[in-house]
GUVO-834823 format. One line per 3 residues: number of its first residue (from 1); their letters; for each residue x, z, y of C-alpha. Coordinates in steps of 0.25 Angstrom, whole numbers, plus 5000, padded with zeros to 4 digits. Example, Ala and Ser with C-alpha at 12.3 -4.5 7.8 and 13.67 -1.06 7.14 Angstrom:
BEGIN
1> AS> 5049,5031,4982 ~ 5055,5029,4996 $
//
This chain:
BEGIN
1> XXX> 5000,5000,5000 ~ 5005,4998,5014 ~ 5003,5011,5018 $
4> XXX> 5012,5015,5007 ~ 5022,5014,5019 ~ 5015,5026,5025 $
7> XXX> 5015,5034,5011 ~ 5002,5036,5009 ~ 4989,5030,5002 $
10> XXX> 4978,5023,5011 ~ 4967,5032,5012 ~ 4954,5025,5014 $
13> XXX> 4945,5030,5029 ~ 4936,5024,5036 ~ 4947,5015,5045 $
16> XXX> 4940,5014,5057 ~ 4936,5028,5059 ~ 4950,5035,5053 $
19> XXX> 4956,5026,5065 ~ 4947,5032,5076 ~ 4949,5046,5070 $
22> XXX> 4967,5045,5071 ~ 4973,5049,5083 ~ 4978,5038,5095 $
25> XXX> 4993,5046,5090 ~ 4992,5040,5075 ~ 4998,5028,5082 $
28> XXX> 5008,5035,5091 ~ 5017,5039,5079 ~ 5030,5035,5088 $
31> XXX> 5027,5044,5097 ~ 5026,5055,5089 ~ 5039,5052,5080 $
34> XXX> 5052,5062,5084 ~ 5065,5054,5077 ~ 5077,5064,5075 $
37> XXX> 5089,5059,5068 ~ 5101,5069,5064 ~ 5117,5066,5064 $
40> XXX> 5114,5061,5050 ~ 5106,5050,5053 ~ 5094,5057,5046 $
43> XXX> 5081,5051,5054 ~ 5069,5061,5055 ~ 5054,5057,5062 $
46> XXX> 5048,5070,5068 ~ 5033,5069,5072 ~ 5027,5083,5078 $
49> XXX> 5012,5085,5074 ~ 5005,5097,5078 ~ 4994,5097,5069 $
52> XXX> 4996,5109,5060 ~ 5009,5118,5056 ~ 5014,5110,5045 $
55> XXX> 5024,5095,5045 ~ 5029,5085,5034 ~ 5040,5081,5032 $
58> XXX> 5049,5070,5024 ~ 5062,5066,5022 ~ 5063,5050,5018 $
61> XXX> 5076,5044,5011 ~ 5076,5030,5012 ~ 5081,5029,4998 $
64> XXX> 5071,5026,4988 ~ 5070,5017,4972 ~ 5078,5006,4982 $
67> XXX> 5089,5012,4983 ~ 5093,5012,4970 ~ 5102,5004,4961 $
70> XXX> 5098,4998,4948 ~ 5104,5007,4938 ~ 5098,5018,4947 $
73> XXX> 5085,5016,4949 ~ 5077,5029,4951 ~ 5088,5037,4958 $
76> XXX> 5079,5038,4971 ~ 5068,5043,4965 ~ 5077,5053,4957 $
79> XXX> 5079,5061,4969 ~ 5063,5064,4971 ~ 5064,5073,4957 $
82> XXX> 5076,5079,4959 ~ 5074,5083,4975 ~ 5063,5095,4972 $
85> XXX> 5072,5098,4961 ~ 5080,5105,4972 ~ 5095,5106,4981 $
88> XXX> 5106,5117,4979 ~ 5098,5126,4986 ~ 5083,5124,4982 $
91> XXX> 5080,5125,4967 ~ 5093,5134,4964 ~ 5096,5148,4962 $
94> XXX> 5110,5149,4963 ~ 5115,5133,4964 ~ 5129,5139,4962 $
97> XXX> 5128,5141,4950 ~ 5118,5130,4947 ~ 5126,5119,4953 $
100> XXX> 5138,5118,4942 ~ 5128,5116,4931 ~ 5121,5105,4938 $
103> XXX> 5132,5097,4941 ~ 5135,5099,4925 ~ 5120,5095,4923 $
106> XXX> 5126,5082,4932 ~ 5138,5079,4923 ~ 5130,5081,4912 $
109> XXX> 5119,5072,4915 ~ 5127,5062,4919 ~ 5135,5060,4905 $
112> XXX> 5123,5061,4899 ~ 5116,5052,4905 ~ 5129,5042,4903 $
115> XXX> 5127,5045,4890 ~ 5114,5042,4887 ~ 5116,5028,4895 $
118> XXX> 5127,5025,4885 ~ 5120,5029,4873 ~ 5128,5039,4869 $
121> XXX> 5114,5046,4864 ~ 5121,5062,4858 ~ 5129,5064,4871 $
124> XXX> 5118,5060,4879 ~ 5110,5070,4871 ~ 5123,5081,4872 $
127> XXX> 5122,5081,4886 ~ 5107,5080,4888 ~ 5107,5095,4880 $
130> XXX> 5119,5099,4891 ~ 5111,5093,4902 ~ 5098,5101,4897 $
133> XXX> 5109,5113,4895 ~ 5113,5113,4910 ~ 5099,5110,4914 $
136> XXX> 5094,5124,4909 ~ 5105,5132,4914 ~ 5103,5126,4928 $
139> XXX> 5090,5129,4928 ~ 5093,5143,4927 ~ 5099,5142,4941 $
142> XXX> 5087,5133,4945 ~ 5072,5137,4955 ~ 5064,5126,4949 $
145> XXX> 5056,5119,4960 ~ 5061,5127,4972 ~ 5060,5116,4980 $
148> XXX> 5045,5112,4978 ~ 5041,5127,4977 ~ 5048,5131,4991 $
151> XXX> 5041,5121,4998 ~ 5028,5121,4991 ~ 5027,5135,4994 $
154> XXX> 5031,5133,5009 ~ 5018,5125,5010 ~ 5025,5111,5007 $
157> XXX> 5016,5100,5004 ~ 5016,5084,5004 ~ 5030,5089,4997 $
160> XXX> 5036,5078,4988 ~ 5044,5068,4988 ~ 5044,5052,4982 $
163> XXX> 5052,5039,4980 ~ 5048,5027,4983 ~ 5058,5012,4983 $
166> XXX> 5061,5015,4997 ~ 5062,5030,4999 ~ 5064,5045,4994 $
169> XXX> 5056,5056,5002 ~ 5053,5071,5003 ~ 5043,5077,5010 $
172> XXX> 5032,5089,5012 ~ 5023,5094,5022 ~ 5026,5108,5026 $
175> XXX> 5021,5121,5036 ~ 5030,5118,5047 ~ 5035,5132,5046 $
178> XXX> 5042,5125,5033 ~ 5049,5115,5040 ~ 5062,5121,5040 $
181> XXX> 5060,5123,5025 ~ 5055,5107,5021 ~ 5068,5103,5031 $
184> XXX> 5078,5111,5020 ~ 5068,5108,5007 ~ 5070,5095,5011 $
187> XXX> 5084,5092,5016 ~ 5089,5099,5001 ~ 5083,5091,4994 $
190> XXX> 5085,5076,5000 ~ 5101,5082,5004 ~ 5104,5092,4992 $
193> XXX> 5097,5089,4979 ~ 5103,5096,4968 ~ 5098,5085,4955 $
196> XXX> 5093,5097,4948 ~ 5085,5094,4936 ~ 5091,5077,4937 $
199> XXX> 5091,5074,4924 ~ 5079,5080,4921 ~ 5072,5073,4932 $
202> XXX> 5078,5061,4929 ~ 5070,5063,4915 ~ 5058,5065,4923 $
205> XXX> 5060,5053,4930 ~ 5061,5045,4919 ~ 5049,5051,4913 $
208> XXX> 5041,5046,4925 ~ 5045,5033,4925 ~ 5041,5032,4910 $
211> XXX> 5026,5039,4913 ~ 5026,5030,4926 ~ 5032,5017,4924 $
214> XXX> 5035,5014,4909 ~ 5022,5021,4905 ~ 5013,5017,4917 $
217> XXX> 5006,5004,4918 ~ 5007,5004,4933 ~ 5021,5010,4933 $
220> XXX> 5026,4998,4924 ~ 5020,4989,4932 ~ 5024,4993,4945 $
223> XXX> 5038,4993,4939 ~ 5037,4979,4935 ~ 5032,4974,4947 $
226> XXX> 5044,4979,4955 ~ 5054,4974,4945 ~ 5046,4959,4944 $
229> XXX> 5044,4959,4958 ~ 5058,4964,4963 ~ 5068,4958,4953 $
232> XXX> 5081,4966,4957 ~ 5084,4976,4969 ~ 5078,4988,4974 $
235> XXX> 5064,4988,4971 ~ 5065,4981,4958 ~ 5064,4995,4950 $
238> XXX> 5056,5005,4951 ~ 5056,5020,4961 ~ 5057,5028,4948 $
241> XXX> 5069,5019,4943 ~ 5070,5011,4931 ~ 5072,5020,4917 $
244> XXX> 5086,5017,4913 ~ 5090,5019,4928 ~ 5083,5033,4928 $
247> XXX> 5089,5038,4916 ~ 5103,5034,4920 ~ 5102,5043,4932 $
250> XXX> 5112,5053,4935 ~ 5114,5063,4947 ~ 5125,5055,4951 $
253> XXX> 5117,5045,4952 ~ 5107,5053,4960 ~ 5117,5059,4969 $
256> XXX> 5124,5047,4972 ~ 5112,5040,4978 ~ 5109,5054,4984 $
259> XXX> 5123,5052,4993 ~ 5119,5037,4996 ~ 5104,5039,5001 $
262> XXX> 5100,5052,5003 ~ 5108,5053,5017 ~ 5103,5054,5032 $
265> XXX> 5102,5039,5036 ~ 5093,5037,5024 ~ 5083,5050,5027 $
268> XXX> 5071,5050,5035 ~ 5066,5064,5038 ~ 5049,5065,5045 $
271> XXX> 5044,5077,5051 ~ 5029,5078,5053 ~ 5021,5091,5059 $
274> XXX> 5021,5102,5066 ~ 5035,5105,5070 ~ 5044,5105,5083 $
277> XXX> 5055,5094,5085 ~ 5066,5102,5087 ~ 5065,5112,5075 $
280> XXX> 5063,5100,5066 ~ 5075,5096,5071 ~ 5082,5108,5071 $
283> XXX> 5079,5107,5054 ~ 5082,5094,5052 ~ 5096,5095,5058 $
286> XXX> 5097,5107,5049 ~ 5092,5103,5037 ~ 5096,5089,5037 $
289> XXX> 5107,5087,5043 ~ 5117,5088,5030 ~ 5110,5074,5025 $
292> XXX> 5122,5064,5023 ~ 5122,5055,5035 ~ 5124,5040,5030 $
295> XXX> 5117,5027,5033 ~ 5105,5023,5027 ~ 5107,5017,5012 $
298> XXX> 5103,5005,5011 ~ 5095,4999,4999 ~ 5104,4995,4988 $
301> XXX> 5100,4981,4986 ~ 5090,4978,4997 ~ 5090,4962,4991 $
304> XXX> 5076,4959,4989 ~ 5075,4954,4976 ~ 5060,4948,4973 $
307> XXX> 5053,4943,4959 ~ 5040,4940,4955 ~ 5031,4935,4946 $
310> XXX> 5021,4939,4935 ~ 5023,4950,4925 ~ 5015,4954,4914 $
313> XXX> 5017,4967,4906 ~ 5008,4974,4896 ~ 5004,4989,4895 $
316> XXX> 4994,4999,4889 ~ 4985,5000,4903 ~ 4975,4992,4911 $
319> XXX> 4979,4978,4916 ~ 4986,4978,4931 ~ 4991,4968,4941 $
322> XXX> 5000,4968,4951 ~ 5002,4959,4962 ~ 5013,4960,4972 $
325> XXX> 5019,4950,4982 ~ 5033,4952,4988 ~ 5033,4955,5004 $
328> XXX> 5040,4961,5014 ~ 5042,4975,5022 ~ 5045,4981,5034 $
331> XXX> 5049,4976,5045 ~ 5044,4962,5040 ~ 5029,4963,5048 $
334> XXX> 5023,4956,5035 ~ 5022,4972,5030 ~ 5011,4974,5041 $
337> XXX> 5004,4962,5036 ~ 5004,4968,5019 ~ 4999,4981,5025 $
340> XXX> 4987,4974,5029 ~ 4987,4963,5018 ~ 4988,4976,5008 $
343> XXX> 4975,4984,5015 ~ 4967,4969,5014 ~ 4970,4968,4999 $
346> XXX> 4968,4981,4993 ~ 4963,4994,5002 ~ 4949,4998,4998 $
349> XXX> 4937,4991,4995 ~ 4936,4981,5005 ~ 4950,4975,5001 $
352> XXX> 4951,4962,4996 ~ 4959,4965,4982 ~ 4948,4978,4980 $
355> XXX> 4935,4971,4986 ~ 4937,4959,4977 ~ 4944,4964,4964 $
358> XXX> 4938,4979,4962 ~ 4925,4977,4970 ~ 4919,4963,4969 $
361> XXX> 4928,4957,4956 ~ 4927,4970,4951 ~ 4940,4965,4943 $
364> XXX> 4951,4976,4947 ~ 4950,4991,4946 ~ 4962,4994,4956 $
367> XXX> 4970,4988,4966 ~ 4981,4993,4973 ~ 4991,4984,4985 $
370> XXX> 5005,4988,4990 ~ 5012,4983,5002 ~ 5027,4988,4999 $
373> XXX> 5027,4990,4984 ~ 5038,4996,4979 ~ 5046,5000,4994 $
376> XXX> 5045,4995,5008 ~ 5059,4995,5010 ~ 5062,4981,5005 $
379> XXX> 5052,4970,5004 ~ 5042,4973,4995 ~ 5028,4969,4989 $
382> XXX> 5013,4968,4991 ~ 5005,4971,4978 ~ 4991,4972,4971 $
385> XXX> 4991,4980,4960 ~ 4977,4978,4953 ~ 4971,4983,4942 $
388> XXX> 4960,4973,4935 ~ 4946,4978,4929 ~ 4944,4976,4915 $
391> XXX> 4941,4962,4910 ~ 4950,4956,4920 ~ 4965,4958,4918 $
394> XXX> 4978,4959,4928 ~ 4981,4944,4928 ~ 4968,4941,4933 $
397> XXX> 4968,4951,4943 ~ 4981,4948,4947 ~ 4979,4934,4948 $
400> XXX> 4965,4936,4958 ~ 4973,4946,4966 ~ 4983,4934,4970 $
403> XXX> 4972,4926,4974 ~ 4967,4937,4983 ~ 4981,4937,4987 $
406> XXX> 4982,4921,4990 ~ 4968,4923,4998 ~ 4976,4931,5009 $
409> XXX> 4982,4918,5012 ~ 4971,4909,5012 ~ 4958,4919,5019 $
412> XXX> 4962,4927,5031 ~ 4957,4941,5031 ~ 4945,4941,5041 $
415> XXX> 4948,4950,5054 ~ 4940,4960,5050 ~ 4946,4963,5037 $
418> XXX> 4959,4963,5043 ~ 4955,4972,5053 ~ 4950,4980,5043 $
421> XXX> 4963,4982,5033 ~ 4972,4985,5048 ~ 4963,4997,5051 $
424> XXX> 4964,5002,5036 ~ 4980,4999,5037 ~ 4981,5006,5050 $
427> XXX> 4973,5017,5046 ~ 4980,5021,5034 ~ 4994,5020,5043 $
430> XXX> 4988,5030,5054 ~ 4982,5040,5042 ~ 4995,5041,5036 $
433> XXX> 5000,5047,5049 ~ 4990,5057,5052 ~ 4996,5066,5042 $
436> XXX> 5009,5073,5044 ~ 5015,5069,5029 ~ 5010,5053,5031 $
439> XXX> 5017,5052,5045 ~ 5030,5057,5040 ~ 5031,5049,5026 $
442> XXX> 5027,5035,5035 ~ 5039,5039,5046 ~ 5048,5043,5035 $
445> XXX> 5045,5029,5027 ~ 5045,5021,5038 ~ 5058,5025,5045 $
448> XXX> 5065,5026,5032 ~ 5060,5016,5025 ~ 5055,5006,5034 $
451> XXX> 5064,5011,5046 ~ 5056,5014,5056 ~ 5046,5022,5057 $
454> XXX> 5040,5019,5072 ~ 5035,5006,5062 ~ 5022,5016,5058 $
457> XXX> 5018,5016,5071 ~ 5018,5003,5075 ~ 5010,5001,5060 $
460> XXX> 4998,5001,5065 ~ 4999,4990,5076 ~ 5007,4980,5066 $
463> XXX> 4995,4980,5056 ~ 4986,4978,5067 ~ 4992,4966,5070 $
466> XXX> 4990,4960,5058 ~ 4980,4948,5055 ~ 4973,4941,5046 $
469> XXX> 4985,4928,5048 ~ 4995,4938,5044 ~ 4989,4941,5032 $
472> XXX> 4989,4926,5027 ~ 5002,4923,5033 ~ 5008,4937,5024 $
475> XXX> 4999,4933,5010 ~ 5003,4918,5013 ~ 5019,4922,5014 $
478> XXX> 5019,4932,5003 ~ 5008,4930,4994 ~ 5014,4919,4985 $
481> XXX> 5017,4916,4971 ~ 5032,4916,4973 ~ 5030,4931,4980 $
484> XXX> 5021,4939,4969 ~ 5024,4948,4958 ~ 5014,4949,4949 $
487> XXX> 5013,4960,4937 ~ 5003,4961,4926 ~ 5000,4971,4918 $
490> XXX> 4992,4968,4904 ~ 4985,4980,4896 ~ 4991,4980,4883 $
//
């Protein structure tokens, strides 16, 4: 979805009257941003709300699933399991004495996992009883979830964390009487993670790629739409990593790309609420002022590779079909035109794709549309995912979507509807914001990941400047048969 960029999930109001209702400020976002950036190069965005006591925060690494190499893959995501685990002051009762037999539970893992990659299947088990060995005696010296439990019970909530192909994020919503507290919380565990528990999260890991992707009709195909339509570089694979990749991992592995992206000119830090400037400031200078200054990484192999074409693969579940057309990003201003083209094909009822195919047709049961599947960072893709109602199968719903695809170039969208689909965009933008977390996680993905987050305020005014001619001129360019992905799935 387009608002994807924004975080969150369109939520479906009467437009017209939720656009009377928003305050005249809802557009006056630049005005209200404070920047402050430290000696580091660290960027934070600062916006005072005197609503209630309480503000959200986020800190955003622009290091995310594209970062990685192949042979790595999964190594940005690793740090979203390991970072609750806690630092070598948070989850540890005397890290002195716990710290010698975690870097042994280092050297351990490591031979083992060189082991088990050669084939060298008894060592490998050897050193999987020393690794478990060490485990349990570390444990001893371990407070299990000290990190979650000292901020849950400082009122924290919105608290978690995610990886997407673009980026790595922590964030909670706090009492602003707790804002000394989120600023150390937080700057331990992006600056000082102690890889506690790795292995055993790396087992985790690959549990939840075998529930969530080998196991999982619509994790498979996901999986097979990005390595079809992305034939080799960064988003060819996907966030979780490829199996091989994740079980190859080590803590080296994890530290090294720690040392190369998790540093100042790559982190992104928002403050929303209820506080004064200058003790905000005051405690991000203290707590965040030890990140390693550096420039920010770059992609490793930001070469656009595109595929295409039509795959067919067969599991135990319900037929499906995925569309998906390759397309620009930001700052390319064809990204204003998807945004609408997105809200036309597949946002409620009165959408083409739902009104002819689930309401009149009665042929699909669901469909879903994205406007930056898998990252916005690089140039992405538009897609339909569509979900056919028994006796009609994915080739045939695949093959009308296409033609409701081809009709964008053909039948210009009448005023009305178009007028329509930008109020519903615009609203969506505008809720986002009203709430304290939604404003900090769209500052802190636009700045980082797009690069600039004044972009959200001129959003509004962008989309309504598109037209029915734009959309035809966008679906004629990008709506081809050299340009589409299509994947297939047949029930067993």
């Amino acid at each position: 979805m387009r608002l994807d960029k924004f975080l969150i999930l369109y939520i479906s109001v009467c437009v017209m009257t939720f656009l009377a209702c928003l305050p005249a400020r809802a557009f006056d976002i630049e005005k209200d941003v404070i920047e402050y950036k430290l000696d580091n190069g660290m960027r934070w965005l600062l916006v005072v709300r005197h609503r209630a006591p309480v503000f959200s925060g986020i800190v955003l690494i622009r290091t995310g699933g594209a970062d990685e190499e192949p042979g790595k893959t999964g190594l940005a995501h690793v740090f979203e399991h390991i970072a609750f685990k806690g630092t070598s002051k948070l989850g540890t009762k005397d890290f002195a004495k716990e710290k010698p037999i975690l870097d042994e539970i280092e050297r351990v893992g490591e031979a083992m996992t060189k082991a088990q990659q050669r084939g060298d299947t008894q060592s490998a088990k050897d050193l999987e009883k020393k690794l478990k060995e060490l485990s349990d005696k570390a444990v001893e010296y371990q407070i299990k979830n000290e990190v979650w439990e000292v901020m849950v019970q400082n009122g924290a909530s919105d608290l978690n964390a995610y990886t997407s192909k673009d980026a790595t994020a922590f964030h909670a919503s706090m009492p602003i009487n707790r804002l000394e507290l989120w600023m150390d919380v937080i700057s331990q565990i992006i600056n000082d993670p102690a890889y506690r528990e790795f292995y055993t999260e790396r087992n985790v890991i690959l549990e939840e790629r075998r529930s969530g992707v080998d196991n999982d009709p619509d994790g498979k195909m996901a999986e097979l739409l990005v390595e079809t339509a992305f034939e080799k570089g960064p988003y060819h694979w996907p966030v979780i990593g490829e199996a091989k990749d994740i079980a190859g991992l080590t803590i080296a592995d994890a530290r090294a790309f720690h040392a190369r992206h998790y540093v100042a000119g790559n982190m992104v830090g928002v403050l929303v609420g209820d506080f004064r400037v200058h003790d905000a400031k005051r405690l991000i200078r203290k707590y965040f002022s030890t990140v390693p200054p550096s420039d920010i990484a770059q992609v490793g192999n930001p070469i656009e590779n595109r595929g295409g074409g039509t795959k067919k693969f067969s599991f135990d579940a319900e037929p499906a079909a995925i569309v998906a057309y390759h397309k620009p990003t930001l700052p390319n201003p064809d990204e204003f035109v998807f945004d609408v083209i997105e809200v036309l094909l597949c946002d409620g009822p009165t959408s083409r794709l739902e009104k002819r195919f689930i309401y009149d047709e009665k042929i699909a049961r669901d469909i879903y549309c994205s406007d930056n599947y898998p990252g916005s960072r690089l140039n992405n893709l538009l897609l339909v995912w569509a979900e056919p109602n028994r006796p009609h199968g994915a080739r045939e719903l695949a093959s009308k979507i296409m033609d409701e695809m081809n009709r964008l170039k053909t039948e210009p969208a009448s005023e009305e509807e178009i007028s329509r689909v930008r109020s519903k965009v615009t609203a969506g933008i505008l809720f986002s914001l009203e709430k304290n977390f939604g404003l900090a996680l769209s500052l802190a993905e636009f700045e980082a990941v797009i690069g600039d987050w004044r972009l959200i305020a001129k959003y509004p005014k962008f989309i309504e400047q598109i037209t029915a001619d734009d959309v035809m001129r966008a679906a004629k360019q990008y709506f081809t048969k050299e340009n589409v992905t299509e994947i297939l799935r047949l029930k067993k």
